[in-house]
N, C-alpha and C positions, 0 to 999 in steps of 0.2 A: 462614836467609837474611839476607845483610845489606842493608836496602834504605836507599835516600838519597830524601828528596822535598825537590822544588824549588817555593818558593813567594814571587812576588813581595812579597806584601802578605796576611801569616797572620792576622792579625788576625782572631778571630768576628764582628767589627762592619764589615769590608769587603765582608760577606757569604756567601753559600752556600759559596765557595771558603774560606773560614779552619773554617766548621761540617765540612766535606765535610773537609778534612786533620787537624781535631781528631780526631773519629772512629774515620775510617779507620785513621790511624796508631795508636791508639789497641785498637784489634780487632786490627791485624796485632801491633802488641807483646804483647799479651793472648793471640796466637797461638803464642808463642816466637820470633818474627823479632826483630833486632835493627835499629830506625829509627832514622834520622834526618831531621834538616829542617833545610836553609838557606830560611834565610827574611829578608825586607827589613821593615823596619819600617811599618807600627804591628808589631807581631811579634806571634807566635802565643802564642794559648792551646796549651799543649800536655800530656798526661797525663805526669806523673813518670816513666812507665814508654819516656819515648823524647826523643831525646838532641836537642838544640837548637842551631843556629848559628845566632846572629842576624850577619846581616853589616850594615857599620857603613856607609851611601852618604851620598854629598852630595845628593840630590835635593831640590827643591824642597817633595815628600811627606815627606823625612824631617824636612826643618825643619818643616814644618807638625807634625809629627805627636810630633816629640819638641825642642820648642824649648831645655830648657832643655839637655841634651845637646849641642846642632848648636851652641851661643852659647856655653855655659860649661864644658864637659868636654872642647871637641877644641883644639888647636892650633889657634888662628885662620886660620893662615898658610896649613893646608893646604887653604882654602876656598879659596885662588887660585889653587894646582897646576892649569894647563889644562885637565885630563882633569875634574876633581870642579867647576870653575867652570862647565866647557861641560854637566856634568852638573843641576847647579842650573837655569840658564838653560832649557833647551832640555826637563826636565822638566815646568815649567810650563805650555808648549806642546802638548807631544805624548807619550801616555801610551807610543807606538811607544817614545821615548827611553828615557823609566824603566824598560819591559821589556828592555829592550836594554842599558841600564848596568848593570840588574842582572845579567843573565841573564850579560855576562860575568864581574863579578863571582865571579858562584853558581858559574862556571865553571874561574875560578881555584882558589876556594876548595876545591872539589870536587878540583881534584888534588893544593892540598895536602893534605888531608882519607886521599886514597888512598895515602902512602907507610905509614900505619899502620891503615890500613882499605881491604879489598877488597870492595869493595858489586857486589852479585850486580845488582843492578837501579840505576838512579835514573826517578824516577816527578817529572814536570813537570806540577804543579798549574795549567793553561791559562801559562806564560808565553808559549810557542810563540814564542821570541825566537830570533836568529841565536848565542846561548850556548850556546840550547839544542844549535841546531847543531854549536857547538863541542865542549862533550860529549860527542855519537856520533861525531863526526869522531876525537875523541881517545879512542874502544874502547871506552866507555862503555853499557852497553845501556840503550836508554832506551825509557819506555814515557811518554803524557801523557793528560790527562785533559783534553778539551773539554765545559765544562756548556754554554756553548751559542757558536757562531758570532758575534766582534763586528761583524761585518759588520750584524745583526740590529739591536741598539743604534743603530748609526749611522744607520740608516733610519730609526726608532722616531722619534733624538733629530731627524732633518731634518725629520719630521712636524709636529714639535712650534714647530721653530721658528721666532723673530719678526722675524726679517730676515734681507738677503743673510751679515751679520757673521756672527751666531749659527750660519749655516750653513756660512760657511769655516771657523769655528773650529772645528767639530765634525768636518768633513773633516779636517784638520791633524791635528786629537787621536786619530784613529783608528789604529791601528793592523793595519788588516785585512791590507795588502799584506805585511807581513812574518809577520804569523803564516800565511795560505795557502801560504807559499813553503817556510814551518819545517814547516807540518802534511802535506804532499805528501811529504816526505822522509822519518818517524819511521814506524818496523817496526808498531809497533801505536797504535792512537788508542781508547781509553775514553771513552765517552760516557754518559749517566745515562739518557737515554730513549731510547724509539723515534723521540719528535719532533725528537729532538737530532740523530739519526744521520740523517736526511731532510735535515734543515737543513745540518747539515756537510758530508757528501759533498756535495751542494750547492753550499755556498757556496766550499769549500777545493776539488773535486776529488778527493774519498779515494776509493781504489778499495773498495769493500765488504768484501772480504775481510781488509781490515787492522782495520777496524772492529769493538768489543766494545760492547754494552750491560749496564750496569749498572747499576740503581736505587742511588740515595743508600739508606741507612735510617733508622731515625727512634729515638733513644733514647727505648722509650716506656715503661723504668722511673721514667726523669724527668720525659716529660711523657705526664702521666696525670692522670684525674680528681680533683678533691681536695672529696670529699662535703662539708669543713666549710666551705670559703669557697662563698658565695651571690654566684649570677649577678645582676650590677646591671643594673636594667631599664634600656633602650634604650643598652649601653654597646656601640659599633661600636669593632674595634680594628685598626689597619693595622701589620704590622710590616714592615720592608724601609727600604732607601735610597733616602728620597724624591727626591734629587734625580735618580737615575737615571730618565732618560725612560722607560725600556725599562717600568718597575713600574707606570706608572699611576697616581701620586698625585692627579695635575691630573683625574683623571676623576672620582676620590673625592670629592672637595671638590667639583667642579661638582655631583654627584647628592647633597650634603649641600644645596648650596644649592637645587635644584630640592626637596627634599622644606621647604626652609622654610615653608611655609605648612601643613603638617600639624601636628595637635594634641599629638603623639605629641614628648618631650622626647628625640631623639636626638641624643647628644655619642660623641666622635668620639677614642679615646687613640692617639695616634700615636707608636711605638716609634722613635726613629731618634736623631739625635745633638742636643743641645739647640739651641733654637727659633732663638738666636742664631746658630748655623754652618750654619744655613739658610736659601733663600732662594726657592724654588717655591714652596712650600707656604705658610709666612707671607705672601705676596705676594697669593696666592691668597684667604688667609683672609681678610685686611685689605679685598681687595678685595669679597668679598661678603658683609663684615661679620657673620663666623662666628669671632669671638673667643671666644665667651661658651659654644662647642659644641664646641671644641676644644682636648686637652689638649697638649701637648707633653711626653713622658714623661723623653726623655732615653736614656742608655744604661741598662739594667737587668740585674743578676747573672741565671743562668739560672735560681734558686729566683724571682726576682720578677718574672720575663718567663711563668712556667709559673703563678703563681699569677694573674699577670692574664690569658692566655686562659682561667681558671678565672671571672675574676670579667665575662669579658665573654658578652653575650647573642649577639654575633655576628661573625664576621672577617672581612674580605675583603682578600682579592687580588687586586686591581683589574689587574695585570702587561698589559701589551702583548704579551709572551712572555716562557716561563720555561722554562729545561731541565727544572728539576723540580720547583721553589716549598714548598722547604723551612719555611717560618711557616704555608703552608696546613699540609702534613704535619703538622709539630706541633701546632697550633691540634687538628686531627681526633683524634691522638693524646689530646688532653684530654677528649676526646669536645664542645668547642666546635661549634659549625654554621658550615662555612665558606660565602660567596660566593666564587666567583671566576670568571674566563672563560674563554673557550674558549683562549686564547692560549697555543700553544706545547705544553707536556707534560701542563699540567692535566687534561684528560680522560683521562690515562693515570694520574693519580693517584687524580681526584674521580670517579664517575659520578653523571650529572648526576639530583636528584631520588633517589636512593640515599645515597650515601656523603655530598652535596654539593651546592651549585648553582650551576648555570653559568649566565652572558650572554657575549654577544660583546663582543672586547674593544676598547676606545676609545670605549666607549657609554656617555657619566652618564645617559639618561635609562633604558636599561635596568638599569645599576646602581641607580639610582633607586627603579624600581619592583622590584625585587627586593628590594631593602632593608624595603623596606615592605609585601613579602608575607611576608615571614621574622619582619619585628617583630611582625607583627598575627596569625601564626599558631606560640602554643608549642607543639600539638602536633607540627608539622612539623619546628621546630627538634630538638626532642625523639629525636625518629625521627632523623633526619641525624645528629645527634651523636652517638648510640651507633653507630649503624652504620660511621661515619667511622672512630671508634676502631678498632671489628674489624675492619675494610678493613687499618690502618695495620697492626696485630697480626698478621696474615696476611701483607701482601705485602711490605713491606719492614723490614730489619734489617739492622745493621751488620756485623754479624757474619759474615751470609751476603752482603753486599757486600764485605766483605775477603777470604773465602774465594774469589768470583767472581775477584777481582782477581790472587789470588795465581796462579789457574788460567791468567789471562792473561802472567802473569810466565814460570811454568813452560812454557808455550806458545814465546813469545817465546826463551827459554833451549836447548828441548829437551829437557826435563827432563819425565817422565810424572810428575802428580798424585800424592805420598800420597792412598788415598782417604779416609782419619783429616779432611784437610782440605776435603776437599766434603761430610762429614757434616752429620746436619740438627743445627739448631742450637737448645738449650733457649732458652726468651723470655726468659730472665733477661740473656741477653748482649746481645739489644737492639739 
């Protein structure tokens, strides 16, 4: 099967959606399909074994993301062309726009792509943009993958926010109304949880029976135990995009400074992009004078992102909601002890005081105290962290998420199942 996936922004480091297309595409090549990916910059990690189109846009995100390209590789001139200026501008604004510029973009691209390539599927990694549109409109079968409703986010971020501004601005940037109008229309929708599919049908209108669930899976020949590095006492580690509201940074950092008066030295390594291109969380720190208890890591290769859930005593995922909270998954994979809350999928991943633990979410004083029943009890962490691993060993894998996937494709097409392709699948694929 020839498949095409559509991906605004591949990047590992924009999140669940660049880990969630590495992967997959990744297992379906390893499957004998032949993939690809249009993808908009920061651009994807992708396995050697699957074919890559970076498409080349003016947006605002692409000069952010690749300056010296956007300034001294293109033609200058063609930053003025109307279509790429209104693209810059109006990116800045509204994140609707950049799924939209690109999407027809991916669009274009996609059909010149098909005079020399007939793609059995194309699979839309959440753009849920009117390109997307354009592609089934132009005979295209397409299937898309929702991790969770932004509808969600933008509630999360008007929660969070500190005046009337901060609130328009977050409206504007949303782009809810055009992805329910794309996701209403598209033959099948792929979701990763059960929580997800609640919230979509939900939030978009999907009638049920278009709807598939599918767990992400967790490569956990990578992230696994590593008996020689030794857990550093009291190290808490957060991995995610802190400045996305939706994750809960701001709660973390409150329940660090509520436990300050404890004797107990706990410091705090924060995985995200360096301290300088951020602006919550430094803000935060500064503000209740938690310099000296918090690291800022930086981005880290995936051997030194797997070695430090090895070297920390505890994770948390502080999220407001998560479709499926991929750094918990893997943290547990390490046999690490995660926190995290009830928000969203987690309970479909963690069970609470088993695999995990849970508080409710937008709580620092309950993070708080969770923190400091974790720290003050190894046996407990002990217990959680091996059982979290065999949770992870048991329920989810890639392998058996691409196979789920491909049943949806064949579904979608008409086409009955090899059943070569729903076999179980050895742990080694992962």
């Amino acid at each position: 099967m020839k498949i095409c996936f559509i991906m605004y922004q591949g990047n590992m480091y924009s999140g669940g959606q660049g880990i969630y297309l590495y992967y997959l595409t990744r297992e379906l090549a390893r499957m004998g399909h032949e993939v690809h990916v249009l993808a908009g910059p920061p651009y994807p990690t992708l396995d050697e074994s699957v074919v890559g189109h970076n498409l080349e846009t003016h947006s605002y995100w692409s000069f952010h993301h690749e300056k010296q390209n956007f300034l001294f590789e293109r033609n200058p001139l063609t930053h003025f062309h109307p279509v790429n200026f209104y693209e810059f501008v109006s990116t800045r604004i509204a994140l609707s726009s950049l799924l939209l510029t690109f999407s027809v973009r991916a669009w274009l691209k996609l059909r010149e792509l098909s005079r020399t390539h007939r793609f059995d599927i194309v699979h839309d990694n959440q753009t849920l943009s009117y390109g997307t549109w354009l592609m089934q409109a132009s005979g295209f079968p397409m299937v898309a993958t929702i991790h969770h409703p932004l509808t969600i986010d933008l509630q999360n971020a008007l929660r969070q926010s500190r005046s009337v501004y901060e609130m328009a601005r977050r409206i504007l940037w949303s782009p809810w109304v055009m992805q329910q109008v794309v996701a209403r229309r598209l033959p099948r929708v792929i979701v990763v949880s059960h929580t997800t599919r609640r919230a979509v049908q939900e939030a978009f209108g999907l009638a049920p029976e278009r709807v598939r669930v599918i767990h992400n899976g967790i490569d956990s020949g990578q992230f696994r135990p590593l008996p020689e590095v030794e857990r550093q006492p009291g190290l808490i580690l957060y991995v995610g995009n802190s400045e996305d509201r939706n994750k809960g940074a701001r709660y973390l950092i409150e329940a660090l400074h509520l436990l300050g008066q404890d004797r107990r030295d706990y410091h705090l390594a924060l995985v995200d992009h360096e301290r300088k291109r951020l602006k919550l969380v430094p803000r935060l720190v500064d503000q209740y004078g938690l310099s000296s208890r918090v690291h800022f890591t930086g981005h880290l290769s995936t051997e030194e992102l797997v070695r430090l859930y090895n070297q920390a005593t505890l994770v948390v995922s502080p999220s407001l909601y998560e479709g499926f909270g991929l750094p918990a998954a893997e943290a547990m994979a390490c046999g690490t002890p995660v926190l995290a809350t009830t928000g969203g999928a987690f309970p479909e991943v963690i069970d609470h005081d088993e695999t995990g633990w849970l508080v409710p979410p937008g709580d620092s004083r309950a993070l708080a105290d969770a923190i400091r029943l974790l720290m003050e009890d190894p046996e407990l962490r002990d217990r959680l962290g091996r059982a979290g691993r065999e949770s992870i060993l048991e329920r989810f894998n890639w392998r058996k998420a691409a196979a789920e996937t491909l049943a949806v494709y064949e579904e979608l097409l008409g086409r009955p199942q090899p059943a070569s392709q729903a076999a179980a699948v050895p742990s080694s694929a992962s």
